[in-house]
N, C-alpha and C positions, 0 to 999 in steps of 0.2 A: 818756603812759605808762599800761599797762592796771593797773588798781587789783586788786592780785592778795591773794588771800586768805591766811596762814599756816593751814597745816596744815591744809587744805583735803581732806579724805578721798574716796577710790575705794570705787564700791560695793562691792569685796570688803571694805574696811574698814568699812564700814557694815555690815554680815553679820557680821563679826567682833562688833561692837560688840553688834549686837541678841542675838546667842546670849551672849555675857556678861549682858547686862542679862535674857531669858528662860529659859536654860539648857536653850534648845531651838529647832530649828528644821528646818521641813517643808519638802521641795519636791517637783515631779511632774515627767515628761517624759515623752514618748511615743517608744515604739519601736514601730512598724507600728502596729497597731491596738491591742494594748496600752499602761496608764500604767506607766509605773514611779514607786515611791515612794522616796524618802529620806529619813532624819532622823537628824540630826546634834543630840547630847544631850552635855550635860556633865555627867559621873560625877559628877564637882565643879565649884564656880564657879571656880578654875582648870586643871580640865582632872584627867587627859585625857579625851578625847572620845570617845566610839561613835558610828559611822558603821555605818547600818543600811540598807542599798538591798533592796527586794522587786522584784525581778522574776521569781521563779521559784516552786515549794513553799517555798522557804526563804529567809532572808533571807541577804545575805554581809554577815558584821561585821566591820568595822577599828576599832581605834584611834589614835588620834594625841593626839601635846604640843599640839600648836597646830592652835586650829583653821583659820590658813590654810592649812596641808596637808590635811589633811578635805575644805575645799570647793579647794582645786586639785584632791583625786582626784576630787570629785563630777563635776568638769566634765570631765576624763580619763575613766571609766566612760559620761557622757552621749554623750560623742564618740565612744569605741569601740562602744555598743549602736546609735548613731544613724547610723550610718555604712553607704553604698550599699552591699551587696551587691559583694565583688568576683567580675570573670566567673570562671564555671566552665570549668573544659577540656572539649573535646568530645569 
């Protein structure tokens, strides 16, 4: 039988963990040629949280309770910016 670990953590749990223990946390992506930045900061050490993404002149800022909804919409916004072109009509 497989020697299984208790409470063995997913790396969004571990993002969770490090923004607790930093009270901040960066990440990049690329949309075309452009990065996009994000950072995800704790107002407080429990929250809540600002969600700051640049990809434009301006930043667009959310808050959230928890920061697993933060980095769920992080990855929601990566997927809708990084996403093929759909065809045009002709």
């Amino acid at each position: 039988m497989a020697n299984v670990q208790q409470g063995a953590s997913t790396t969004q749990d571990r993002q969770v963990l490090n923004l607790r223990a930093f009270l901040a946390m960066v990440g990049f992506f690329r949309m075309g040629c452009d990065v996009v930045r994000w950072e995800l900061t704790a107002m407080r050490p429990d929250g809540p949280y600002r969600l700051a993404i640049q990809f434009s002149a301006q930043p667009v800022v959310e808050l959230f309770e928890e920061t697993s909804m933060a980095l769920l919409r992080i990855a929601e916004i990566e997927n809708l910016l990084t996403m093929p072109p759909v065809g045009r009509p002709s």
